[in-house]
PDB file of N, H, CA, C and O in Angstrom:
ATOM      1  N   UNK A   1      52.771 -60.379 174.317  1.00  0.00           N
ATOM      2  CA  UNK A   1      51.514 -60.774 174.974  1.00  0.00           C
ATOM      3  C   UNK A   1      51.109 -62.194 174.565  1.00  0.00           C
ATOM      4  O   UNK A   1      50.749 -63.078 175.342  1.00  0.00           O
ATOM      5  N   UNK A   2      51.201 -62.270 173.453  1.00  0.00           N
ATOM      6  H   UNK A   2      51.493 -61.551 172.822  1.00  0.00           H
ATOM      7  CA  UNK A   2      50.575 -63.939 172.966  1.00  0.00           C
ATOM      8  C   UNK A   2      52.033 -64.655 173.498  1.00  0.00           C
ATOM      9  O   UNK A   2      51.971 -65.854 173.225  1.00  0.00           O
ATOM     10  N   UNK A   3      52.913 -64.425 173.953  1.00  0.00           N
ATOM     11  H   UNK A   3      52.964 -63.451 174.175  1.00  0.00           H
ATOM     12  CA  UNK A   3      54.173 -65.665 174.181  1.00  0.00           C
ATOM     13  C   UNK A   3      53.432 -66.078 175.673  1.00  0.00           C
ATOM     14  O   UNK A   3      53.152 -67.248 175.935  1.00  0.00           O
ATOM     15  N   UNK A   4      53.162 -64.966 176.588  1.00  0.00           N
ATOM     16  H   UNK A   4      53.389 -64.016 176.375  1.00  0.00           H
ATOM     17  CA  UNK A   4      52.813 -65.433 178.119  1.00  0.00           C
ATOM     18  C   UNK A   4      51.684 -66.412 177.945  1.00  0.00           C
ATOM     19  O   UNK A   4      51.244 -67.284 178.694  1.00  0.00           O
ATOM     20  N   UNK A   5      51.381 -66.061 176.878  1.00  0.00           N
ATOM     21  H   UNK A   5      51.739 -65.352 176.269  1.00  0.00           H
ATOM     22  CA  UNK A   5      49.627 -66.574 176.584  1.00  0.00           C
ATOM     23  C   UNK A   5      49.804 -67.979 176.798  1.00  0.00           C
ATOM     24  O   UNK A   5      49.471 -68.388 177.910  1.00  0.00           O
ATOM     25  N   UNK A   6      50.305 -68.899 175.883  1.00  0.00           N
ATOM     26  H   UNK A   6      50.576 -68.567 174.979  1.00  0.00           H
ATOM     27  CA  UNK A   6      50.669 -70.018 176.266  1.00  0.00           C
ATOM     28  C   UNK A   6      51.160 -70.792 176.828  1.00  0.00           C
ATOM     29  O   UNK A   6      50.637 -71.906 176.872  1.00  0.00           O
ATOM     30  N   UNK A   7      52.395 -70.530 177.512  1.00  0.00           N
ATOM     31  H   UNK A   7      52.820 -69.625 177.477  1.00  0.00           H
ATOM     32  CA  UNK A   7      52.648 -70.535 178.777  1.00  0.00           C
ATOM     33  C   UNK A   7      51.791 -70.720 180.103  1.00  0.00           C
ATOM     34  O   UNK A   7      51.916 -71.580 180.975  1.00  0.00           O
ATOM     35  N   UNK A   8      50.950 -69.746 180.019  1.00  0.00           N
ATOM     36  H   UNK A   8      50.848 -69.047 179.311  1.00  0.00           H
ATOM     37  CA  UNK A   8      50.137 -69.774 181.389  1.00  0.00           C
ATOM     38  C   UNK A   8      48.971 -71.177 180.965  1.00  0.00           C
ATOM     39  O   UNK A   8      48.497 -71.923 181.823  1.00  0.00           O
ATOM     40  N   UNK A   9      48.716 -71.273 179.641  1.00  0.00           N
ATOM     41  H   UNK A   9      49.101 -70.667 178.945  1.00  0.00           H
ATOM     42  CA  UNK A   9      47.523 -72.187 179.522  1.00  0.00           C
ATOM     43  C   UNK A   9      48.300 -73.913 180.254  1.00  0.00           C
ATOM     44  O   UNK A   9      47.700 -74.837 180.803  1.00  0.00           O
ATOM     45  N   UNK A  10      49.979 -73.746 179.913  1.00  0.00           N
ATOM     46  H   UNK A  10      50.467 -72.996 179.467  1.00  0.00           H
ATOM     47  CA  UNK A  10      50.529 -74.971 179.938  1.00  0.00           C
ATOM     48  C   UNK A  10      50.620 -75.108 181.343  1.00  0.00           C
ATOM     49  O   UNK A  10      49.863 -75.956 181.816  1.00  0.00           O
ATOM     50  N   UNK A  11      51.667 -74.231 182.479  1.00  0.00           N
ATOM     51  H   UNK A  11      52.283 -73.543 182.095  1.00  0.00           H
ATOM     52  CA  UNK A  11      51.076 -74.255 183.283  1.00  0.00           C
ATOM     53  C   UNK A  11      49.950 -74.659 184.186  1.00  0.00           C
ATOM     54  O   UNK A  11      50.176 -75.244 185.246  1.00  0.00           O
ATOM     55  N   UNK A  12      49.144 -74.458 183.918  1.00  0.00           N
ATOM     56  H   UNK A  12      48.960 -73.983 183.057  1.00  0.00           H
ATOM     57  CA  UNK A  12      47.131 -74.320 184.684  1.00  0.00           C
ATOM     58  C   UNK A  12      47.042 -75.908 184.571  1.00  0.00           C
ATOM     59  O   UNK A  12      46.521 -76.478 185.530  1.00  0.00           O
ATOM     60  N   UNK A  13      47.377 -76.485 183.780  1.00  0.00           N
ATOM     61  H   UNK A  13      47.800 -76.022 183.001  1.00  0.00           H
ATOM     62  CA  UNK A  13      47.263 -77.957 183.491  1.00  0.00           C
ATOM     63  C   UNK A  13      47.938 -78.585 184.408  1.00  0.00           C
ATOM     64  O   UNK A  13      47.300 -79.419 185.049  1.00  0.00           O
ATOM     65  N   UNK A  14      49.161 -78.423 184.693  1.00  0.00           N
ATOM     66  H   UNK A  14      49.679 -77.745 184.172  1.00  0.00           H
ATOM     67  CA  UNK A  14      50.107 -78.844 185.842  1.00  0.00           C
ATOM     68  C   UNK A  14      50.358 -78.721 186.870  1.00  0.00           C
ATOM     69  O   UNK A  14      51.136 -79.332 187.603  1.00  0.00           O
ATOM     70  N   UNK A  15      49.375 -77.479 187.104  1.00  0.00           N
ATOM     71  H   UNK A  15      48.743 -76.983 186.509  1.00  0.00           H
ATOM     72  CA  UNK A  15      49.251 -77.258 188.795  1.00  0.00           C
ATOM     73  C   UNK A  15      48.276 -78.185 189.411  1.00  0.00           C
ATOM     74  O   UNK A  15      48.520 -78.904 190.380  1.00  0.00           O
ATOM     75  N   UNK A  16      46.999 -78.104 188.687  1.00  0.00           N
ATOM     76  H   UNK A  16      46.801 -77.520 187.899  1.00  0.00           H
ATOM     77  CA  UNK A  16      45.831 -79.355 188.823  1.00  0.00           C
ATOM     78  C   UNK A  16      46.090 -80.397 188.902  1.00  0.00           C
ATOM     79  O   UNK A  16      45.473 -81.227 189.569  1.00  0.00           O
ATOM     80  N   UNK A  17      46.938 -80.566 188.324  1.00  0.00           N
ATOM     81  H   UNK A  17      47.439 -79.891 187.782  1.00  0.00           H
ATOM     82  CA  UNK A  17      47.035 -82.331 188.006  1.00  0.00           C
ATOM     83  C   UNK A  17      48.254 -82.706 189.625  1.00  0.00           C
ATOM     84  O   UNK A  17      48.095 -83.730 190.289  1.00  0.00           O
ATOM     85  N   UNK A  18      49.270 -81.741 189.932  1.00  0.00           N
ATOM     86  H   UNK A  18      49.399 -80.909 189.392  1.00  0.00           H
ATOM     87  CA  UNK A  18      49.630 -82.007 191.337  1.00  0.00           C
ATOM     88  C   UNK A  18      48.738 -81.858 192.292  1.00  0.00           C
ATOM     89  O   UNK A  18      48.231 -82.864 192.788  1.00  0.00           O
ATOM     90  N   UNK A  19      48.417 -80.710 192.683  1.00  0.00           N
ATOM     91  H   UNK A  19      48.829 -79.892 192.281  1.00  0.00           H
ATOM     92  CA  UNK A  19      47.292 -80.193 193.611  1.00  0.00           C
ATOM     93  C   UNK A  19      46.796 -81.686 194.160  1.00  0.00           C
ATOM     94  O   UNK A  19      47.083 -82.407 195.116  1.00  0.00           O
ATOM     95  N   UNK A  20      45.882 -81.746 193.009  1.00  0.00           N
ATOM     96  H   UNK A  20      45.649 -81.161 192.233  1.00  0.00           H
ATOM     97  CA  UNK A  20      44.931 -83.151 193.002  1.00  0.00           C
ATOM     98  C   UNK A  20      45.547 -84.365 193.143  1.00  0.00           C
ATOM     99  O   UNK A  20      44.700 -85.189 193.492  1.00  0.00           O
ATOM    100  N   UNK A  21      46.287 -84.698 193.068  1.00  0.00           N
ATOM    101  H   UNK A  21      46.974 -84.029 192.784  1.00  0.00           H
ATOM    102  CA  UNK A  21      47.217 -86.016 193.674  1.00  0.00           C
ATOM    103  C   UNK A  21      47.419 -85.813 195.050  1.00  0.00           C
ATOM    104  O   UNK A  21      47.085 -86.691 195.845  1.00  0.00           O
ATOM    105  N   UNK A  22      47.894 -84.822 195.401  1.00  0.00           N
ATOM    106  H   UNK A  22      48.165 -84.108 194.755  1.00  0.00           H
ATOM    107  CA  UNK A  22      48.413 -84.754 197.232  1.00  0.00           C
ATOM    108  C   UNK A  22      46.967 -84.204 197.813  1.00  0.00           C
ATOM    109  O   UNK A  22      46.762 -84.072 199.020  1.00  0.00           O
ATOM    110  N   UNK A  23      46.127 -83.942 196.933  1.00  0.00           N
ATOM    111  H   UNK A  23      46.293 -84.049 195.953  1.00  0.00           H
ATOM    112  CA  UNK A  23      44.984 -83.155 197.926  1.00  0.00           C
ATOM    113  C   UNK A  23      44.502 -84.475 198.082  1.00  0.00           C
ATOM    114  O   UNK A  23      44.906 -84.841 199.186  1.00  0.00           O
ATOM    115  N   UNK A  24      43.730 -85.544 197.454  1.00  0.00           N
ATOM    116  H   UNK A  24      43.402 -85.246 196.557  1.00  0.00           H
ATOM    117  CA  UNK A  24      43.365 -86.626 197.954  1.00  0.00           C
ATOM    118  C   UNK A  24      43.700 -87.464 199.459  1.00  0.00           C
ATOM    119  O   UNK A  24      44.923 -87.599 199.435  1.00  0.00           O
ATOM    120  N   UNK A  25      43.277 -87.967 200.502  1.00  0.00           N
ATOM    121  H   UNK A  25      42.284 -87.857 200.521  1.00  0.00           H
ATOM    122  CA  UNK A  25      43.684 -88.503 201.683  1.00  0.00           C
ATOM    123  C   UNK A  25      44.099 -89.678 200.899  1.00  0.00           C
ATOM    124  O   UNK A  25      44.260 -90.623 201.672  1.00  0.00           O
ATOM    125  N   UNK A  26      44.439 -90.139 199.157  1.00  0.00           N
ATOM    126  H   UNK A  26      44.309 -89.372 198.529  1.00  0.00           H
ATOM    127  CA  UNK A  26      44.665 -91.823 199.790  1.00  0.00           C
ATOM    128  C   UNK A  26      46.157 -91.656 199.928  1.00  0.00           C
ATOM    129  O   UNK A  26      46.701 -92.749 200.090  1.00  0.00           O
ATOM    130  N   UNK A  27      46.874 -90.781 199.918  1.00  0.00           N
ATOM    131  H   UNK A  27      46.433 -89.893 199.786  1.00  0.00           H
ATOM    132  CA  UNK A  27      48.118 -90.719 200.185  1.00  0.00           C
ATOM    133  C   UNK A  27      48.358 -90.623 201.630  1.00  0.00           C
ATOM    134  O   UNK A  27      48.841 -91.594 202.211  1.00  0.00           O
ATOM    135  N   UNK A  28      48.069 -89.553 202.262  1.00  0.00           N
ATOM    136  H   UNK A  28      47.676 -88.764 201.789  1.00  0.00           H
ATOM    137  CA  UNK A  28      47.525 -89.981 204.192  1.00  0.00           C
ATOM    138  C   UNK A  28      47.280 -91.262 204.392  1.00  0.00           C
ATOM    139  O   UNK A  28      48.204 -91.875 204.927  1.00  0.00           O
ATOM    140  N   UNK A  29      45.929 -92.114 204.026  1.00  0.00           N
ATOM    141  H   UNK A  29      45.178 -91.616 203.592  1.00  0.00           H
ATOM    142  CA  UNK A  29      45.680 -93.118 204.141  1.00  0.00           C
ATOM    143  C   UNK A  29      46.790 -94.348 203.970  1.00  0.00           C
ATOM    144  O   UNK A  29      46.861 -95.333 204.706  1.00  0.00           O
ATOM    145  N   UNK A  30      47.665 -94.048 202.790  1.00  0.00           N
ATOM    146  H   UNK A  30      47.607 -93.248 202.192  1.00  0.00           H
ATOM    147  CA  UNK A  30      48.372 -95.055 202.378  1.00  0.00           C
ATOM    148  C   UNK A  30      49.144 -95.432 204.069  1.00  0.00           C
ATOM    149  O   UNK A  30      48.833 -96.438 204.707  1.00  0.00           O
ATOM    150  N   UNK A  31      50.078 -94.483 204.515  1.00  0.00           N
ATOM    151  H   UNK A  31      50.330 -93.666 203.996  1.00  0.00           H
ATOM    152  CA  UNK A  31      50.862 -94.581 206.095  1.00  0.00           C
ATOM    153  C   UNK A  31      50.249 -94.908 206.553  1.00  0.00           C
ATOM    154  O   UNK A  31      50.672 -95.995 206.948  1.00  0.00           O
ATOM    155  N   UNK A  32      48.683 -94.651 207.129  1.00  0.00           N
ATOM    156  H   UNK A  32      48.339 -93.768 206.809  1.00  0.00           H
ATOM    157  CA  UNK A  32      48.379 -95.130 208.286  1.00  0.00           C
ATOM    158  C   UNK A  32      48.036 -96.943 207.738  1.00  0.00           C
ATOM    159  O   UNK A  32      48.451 -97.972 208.271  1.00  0.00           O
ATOM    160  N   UNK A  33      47.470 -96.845 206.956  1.00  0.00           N
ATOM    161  H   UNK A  33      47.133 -96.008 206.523  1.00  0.00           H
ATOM    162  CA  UNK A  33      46.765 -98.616 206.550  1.00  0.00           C
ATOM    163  C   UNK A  33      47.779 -99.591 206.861  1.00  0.00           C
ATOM    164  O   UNK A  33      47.701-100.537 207.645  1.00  0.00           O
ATOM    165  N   UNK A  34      48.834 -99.190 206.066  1.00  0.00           N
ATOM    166  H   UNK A  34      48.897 -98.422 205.429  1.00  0.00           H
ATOM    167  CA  UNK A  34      50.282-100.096 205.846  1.00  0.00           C
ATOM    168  C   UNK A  34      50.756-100.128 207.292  1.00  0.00           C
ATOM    169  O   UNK A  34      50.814-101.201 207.893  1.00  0.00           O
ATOM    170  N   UNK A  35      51.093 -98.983 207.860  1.00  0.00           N
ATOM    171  H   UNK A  35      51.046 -98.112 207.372  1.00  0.00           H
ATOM    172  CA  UNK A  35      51.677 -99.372 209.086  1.00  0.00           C
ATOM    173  C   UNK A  35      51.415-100.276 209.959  1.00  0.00           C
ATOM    174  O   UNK A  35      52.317-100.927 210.486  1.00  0.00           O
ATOM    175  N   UNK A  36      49.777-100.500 210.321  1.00  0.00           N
ATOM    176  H   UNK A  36      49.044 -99.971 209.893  1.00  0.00           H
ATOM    177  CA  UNK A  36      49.253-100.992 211.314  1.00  0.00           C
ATOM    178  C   UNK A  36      49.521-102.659 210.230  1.00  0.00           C
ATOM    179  O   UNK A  36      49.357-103.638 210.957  1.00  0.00           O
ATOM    180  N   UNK A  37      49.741-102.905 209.307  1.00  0.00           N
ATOM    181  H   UNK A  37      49.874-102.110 208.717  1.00  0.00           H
ATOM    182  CA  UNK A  37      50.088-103.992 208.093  1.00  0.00           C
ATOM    183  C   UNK A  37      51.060-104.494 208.555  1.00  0.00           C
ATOM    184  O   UNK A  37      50.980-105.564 209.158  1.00  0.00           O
ATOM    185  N   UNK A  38      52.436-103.724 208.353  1.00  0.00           N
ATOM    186  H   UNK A  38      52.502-102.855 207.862  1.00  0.00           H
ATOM    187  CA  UNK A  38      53.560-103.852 208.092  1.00  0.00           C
ATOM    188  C   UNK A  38      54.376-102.720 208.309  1.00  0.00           C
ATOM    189  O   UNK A  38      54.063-101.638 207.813  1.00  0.00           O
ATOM    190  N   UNK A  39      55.434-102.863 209.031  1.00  0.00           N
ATOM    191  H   UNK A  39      55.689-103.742 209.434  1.00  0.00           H
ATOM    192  CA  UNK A  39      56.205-101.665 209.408  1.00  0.00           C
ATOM    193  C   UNK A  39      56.998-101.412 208.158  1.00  0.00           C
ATOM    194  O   UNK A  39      56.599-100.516 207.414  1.00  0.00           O
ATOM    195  N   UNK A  40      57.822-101.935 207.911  1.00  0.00           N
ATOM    196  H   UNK A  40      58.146-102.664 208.515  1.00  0.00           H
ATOM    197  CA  UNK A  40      58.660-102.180 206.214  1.00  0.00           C
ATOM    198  C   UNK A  40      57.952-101.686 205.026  1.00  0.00           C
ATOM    199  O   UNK A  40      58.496-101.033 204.136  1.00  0.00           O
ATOM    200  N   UNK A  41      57.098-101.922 205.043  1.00  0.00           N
ATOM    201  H   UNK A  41      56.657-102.453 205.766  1.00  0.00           H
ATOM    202  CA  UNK A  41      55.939-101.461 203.438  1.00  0.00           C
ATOM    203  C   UNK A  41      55.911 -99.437 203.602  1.00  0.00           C
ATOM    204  O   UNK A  41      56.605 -98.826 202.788  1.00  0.00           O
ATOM    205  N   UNK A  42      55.147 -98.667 204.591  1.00  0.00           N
ATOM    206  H   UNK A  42      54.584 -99.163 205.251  1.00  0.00           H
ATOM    207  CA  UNK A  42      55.204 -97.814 205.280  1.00  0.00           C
ATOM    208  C   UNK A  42      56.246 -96.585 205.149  1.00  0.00           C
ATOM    209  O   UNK A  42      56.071 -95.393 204.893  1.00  0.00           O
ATOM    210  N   UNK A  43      57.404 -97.351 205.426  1.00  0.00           N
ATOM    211  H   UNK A  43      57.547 -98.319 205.634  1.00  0.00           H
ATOM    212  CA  UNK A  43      58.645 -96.521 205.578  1.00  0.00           C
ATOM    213  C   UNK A  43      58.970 -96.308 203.635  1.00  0.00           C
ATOM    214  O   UNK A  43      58.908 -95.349 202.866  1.00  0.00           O
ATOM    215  N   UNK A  44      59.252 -97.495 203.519  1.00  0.00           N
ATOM    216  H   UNK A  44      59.303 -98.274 204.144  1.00  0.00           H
ATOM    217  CA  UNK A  44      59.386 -97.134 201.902  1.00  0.00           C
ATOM    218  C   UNK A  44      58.569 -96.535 200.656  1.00  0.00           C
ATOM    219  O   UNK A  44      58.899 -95.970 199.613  1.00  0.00           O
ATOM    220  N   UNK A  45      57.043 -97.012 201.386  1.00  0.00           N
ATOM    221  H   UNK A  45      56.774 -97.471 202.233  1.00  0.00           H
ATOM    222  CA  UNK A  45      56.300 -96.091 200.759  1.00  0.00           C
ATOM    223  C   UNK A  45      56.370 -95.216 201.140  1.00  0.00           C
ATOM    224  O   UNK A  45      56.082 -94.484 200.193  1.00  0.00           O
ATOM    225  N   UNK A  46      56.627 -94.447 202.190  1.00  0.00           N
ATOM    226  H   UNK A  46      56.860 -95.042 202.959  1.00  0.00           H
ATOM    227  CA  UNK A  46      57.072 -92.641 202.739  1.00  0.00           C
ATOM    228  C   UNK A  46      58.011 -92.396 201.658  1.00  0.00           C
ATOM    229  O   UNK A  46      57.743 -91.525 200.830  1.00  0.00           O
ATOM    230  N   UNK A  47      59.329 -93.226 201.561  1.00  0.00           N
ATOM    231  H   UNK A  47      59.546 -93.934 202.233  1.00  0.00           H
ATOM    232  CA  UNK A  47      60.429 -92.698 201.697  1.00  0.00           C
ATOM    233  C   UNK A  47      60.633 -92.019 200.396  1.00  0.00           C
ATOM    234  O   UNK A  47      61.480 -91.126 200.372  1.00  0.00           O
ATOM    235  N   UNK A  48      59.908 -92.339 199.179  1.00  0.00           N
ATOM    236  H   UNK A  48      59.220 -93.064 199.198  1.00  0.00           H
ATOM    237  CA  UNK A  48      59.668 -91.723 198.057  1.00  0.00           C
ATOM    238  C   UNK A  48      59.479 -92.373 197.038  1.00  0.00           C
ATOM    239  O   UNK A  48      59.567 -91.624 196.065  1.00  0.00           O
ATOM    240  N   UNK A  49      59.222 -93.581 196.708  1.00  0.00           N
ATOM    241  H   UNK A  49      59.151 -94.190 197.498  1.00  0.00           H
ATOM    242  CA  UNK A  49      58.732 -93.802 195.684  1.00  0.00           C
ATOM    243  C   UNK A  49      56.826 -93.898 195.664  1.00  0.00           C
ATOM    244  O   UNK A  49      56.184 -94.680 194.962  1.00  0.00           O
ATOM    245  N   UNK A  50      56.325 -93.024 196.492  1.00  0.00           N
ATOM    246  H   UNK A  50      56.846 -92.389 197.062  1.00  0.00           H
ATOM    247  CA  UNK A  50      54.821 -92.686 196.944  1.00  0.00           C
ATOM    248  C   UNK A  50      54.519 -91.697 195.542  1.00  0.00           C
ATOM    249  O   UNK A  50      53.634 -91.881 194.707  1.00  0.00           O
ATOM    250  N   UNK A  51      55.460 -90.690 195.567  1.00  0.00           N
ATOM    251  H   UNK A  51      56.179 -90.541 196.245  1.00  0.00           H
ATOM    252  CA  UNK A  51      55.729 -89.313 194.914  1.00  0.00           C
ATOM    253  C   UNK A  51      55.068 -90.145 193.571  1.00  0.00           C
ATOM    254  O   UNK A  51      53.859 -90.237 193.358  1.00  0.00           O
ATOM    255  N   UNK A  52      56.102 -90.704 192.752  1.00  0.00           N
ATOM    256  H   UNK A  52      57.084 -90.630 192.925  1.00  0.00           H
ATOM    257  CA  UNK A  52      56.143 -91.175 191.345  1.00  0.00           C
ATOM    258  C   UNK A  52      55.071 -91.476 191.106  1.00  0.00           C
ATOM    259  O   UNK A  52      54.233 -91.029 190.322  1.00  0.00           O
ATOM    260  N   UNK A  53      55.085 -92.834 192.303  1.00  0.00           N
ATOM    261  H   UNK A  53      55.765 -93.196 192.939  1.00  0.00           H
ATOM    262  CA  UNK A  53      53.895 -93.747 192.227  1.00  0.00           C
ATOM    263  C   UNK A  53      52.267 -93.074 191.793  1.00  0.00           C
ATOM    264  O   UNK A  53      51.379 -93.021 190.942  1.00  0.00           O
ATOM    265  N   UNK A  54      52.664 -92.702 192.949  1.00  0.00           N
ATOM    266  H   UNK A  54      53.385 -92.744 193.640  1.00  0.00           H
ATOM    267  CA  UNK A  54      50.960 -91.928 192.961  1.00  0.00           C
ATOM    268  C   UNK A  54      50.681 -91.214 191.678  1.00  0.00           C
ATOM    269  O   UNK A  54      49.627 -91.242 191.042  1.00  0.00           O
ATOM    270  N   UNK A  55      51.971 -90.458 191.344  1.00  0.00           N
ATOM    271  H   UNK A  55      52.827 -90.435 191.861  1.00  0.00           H
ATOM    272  CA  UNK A  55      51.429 -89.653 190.254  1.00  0.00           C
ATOM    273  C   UNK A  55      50.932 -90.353 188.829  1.00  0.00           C
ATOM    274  O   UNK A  55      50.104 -89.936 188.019  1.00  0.00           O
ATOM    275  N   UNK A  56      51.669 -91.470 188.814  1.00  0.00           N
ATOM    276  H   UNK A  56      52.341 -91.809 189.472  1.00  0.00           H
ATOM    277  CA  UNK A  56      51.160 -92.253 188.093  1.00  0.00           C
ATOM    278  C   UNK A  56      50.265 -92.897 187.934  1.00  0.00           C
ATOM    279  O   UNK A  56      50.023 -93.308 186.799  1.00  0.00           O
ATOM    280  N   UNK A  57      49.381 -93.248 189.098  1.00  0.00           N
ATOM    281  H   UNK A  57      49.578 -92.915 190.020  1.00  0.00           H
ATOM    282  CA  UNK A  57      48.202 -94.258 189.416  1.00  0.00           C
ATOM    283  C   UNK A  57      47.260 -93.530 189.490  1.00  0.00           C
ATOM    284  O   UNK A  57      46.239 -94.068 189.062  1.00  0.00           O
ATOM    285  N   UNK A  58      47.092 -92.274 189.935  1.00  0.00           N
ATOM    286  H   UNK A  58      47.921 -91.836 190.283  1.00  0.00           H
ATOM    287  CA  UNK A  58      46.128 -92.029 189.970  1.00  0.00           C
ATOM    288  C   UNK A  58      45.554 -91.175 188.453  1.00  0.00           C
ATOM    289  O   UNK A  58      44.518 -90.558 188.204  1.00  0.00           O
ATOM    290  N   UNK A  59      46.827 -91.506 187.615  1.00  0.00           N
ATOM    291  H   UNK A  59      47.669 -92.007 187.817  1.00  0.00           H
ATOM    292  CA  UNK A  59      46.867 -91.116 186.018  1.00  0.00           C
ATOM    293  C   UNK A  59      45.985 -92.208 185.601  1.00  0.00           C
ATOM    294  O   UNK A  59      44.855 -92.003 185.156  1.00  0.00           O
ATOM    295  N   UNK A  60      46.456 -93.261 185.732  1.00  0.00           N
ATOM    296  H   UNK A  60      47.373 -93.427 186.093  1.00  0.00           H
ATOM    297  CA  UNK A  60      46.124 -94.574 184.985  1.00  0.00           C
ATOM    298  C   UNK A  60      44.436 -94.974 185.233  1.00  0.00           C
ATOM    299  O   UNK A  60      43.716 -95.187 184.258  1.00  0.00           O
ATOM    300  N   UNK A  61      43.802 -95.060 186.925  1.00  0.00           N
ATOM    301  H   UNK A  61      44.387 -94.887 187.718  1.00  0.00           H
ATOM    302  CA  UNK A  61      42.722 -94.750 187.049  1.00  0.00           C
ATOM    303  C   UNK A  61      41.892 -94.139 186.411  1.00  0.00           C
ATOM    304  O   UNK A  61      40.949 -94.576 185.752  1.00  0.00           O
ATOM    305  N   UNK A  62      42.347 -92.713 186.659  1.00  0.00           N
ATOM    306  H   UNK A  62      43.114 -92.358 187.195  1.00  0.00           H
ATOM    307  CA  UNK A  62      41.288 -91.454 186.031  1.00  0.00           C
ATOM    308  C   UNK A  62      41.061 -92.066 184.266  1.00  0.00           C
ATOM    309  O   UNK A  62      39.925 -92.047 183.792  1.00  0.00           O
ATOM    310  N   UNK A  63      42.167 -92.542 183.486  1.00  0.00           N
ATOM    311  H   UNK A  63      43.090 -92.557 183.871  1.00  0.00           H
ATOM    312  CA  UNK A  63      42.112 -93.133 182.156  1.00  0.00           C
ATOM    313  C   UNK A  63      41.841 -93.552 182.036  1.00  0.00           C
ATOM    314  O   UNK A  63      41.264 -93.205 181.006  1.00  0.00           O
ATOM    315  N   UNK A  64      41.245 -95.598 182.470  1.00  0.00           N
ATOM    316  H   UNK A  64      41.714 -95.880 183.307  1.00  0.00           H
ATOM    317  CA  UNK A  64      40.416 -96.341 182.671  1.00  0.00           C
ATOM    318  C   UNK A  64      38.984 -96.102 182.898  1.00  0.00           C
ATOM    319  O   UNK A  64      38.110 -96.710 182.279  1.00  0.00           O
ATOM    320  N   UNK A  65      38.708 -95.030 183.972  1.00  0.00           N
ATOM    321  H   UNK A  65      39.418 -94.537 184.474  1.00  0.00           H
ATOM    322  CA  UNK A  65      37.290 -95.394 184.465  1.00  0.00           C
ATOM    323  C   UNK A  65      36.770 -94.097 183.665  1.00  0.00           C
ATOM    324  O   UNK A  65      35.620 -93.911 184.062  1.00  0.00           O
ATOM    325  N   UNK A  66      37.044 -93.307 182.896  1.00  0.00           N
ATOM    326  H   UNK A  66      37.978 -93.458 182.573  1.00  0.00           H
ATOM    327  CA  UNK A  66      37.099 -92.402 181.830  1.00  0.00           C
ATOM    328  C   UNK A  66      36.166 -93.796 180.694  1.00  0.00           C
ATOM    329  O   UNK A  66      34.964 -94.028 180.558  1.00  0.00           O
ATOM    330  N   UNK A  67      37.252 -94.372 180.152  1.00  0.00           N
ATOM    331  H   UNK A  67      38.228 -94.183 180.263  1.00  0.00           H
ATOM    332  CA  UNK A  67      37.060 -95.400 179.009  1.00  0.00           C
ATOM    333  C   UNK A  67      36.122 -96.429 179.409  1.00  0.00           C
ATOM    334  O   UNK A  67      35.424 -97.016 178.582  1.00  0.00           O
ATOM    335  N   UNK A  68      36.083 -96.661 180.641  1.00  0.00           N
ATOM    336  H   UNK A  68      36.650 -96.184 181.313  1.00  0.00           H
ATOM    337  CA  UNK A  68      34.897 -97.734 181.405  1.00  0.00           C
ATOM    338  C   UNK A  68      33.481 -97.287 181.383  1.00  0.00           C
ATOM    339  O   UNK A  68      32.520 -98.027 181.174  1.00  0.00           O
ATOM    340  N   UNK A  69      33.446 -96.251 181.572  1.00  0.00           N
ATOM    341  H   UNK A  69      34.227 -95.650 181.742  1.00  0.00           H
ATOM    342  CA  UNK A  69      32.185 -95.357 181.950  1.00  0.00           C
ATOM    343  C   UNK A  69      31.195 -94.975 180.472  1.00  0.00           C
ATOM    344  O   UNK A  69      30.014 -94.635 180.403  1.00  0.00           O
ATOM    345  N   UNK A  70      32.092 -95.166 179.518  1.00  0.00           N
ATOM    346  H   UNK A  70      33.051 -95.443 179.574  1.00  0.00           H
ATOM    347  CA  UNK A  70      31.188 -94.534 178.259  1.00  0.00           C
ATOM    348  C   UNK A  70      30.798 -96.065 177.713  1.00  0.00           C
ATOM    349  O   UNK A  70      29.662 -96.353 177.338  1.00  0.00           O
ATOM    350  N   UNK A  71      31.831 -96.927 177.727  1.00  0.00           N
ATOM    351  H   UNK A  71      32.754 -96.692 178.032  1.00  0.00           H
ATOM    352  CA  UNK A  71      31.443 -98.348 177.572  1.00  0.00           C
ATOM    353  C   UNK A  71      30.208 -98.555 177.790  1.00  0.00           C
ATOM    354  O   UNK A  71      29.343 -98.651 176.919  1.00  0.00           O
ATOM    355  N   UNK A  72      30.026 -98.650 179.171  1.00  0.00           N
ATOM    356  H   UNK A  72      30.728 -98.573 179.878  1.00  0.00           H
ATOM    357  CA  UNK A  72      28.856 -99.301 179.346  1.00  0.00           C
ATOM    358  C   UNK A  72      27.620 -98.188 179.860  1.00  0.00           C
ATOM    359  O   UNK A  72      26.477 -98.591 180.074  1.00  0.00           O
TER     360      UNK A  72
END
């Protein structure tokens, strides 16, 4: 019983943290903005480095304006 235990806590952390990256429209948004931009930008941001990206940026954000916010 205590082995599932932790497990599921590790889990719960990692479903949220995807969920919440693709649930946001700026990933929708990203295709449409760029396209009407640039046809080239668009395709490659589809084509997969969106995935990484995003997951990363919208890491780095949430960490900043976290540390920004108590600042001031």
């Amino acid at each position: 019983m205590s082995s599932p235990a932790p497990p599921s806590n590790v889990s719960m952390p990692r479903l949220p943290i995807r969920v919440s990256l693709p649930s946001p429209p700026s990933s929708q948004s990203f295709p449409s903005p760029p396209s009407s931009r640039s046809s080239p930008f668009p395709a490659s941001i589809t084509s997969s480095p969106p995935r990484p990206k995003s997951r990363l940026l919208p890491e780095l954000p949430r960490i900043r304006s976290a540390r920004s916010v108590p600042q001031p």
